[in-house]
N, C-alpha and C positions, 0 to 999 in steps of 0.2 A: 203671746204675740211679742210681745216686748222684751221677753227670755232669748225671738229668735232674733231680733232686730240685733244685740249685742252679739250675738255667738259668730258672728263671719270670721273670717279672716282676717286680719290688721294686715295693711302694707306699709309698710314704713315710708317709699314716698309719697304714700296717698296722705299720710299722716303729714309729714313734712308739708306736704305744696300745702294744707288746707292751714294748717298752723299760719305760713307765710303769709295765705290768701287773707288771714285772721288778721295781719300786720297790717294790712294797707285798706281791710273795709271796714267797718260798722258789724261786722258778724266774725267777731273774733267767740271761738268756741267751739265752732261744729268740728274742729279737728278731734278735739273733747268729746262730742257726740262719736263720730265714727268710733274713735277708742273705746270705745265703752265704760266711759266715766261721764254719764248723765250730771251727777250732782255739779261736777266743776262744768261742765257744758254750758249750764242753767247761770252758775255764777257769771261767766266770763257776758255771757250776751246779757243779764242782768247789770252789769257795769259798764254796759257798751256805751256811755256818754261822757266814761272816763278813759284816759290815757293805759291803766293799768293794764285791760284785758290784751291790747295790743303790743306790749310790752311782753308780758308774760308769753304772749301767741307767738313773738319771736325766740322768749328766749328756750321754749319747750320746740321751735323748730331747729335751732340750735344743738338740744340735746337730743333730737331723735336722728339725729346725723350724727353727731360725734359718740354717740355712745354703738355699742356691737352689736350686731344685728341678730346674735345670740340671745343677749339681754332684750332687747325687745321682742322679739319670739315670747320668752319667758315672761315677761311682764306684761304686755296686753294679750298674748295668745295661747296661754298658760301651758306654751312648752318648748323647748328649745328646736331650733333647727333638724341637730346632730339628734335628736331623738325623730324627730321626721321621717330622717334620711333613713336611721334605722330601721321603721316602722314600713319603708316602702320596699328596702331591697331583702329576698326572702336569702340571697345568698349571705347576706351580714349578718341576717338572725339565725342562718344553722350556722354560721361560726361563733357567735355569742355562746349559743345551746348548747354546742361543740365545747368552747371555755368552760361553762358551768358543768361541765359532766369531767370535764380533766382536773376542775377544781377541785368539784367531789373527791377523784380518785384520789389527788395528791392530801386531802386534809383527812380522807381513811386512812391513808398510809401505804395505796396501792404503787403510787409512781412518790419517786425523790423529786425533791426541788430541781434536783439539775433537769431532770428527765420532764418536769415539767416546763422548765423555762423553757427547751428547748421544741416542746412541743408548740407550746405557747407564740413561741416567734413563727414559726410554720405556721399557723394558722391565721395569724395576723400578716406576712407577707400574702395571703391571699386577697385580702382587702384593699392594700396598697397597688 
């Protein structure tokens, strides 16, 4: 049960507003909770009769703004965006699949590096 309460998806400004929401009440934390970081959740609403947990609740809404939306992907959602986007379009993974099969040839010795670079670029202007 508690395995699946963590596994959602993190949004970054759901994360943000609750941190903020964390600055200005007595329930600085649950931003902590949605993350999936129970233990610091626990801490912050544990210290909620000090200045600290609100303090902190800003300066973690602070960093889930200025830091890349990449990185947070990777760190509470345990993966990056650009692997998402991978993962959903079938036409990016047969030119992946595509790459690893011209890689193969050229490290057999089938195709030259030129012959590969140049395959290489064709296949990647099809993504762009």
């Amino acid at each position: 049960m508690l395995d699946k309460l963590f596994k959602h998806h993190k949004k970054r400004p759901v994360a943000v507003g609750l941190a903020l929401l964390g600055t200005i009440t007595p329930i600085a934390g649950i931003h902590k909770l949605y993350l999936g970081q129970p233990v610091w959740g626990v801490i912050y609403i544990l210290l909620w009769s000090t200045p600290i947990p609100r303090i902190a609740a800003a300066i973690d809404a602070v960093w889930y703004l200025v830091q890349d939306l990449e990185q947070f992907e990777r760190q509470f959602n345990g993966h990056s965006q650009h692997n998402l986007n991978l993962n959903t379009s079938p036409q990016v993974k047969a030119i992946a699949d595509a790459m690893r099969e011209l890689d193969q040839l050229r490290e057999d010795g089938l195709v030259t590096e030129y012959e590969f670079e140049q395959k290489r670029r064709q296949l990647l202007e099809h993504i762009a």
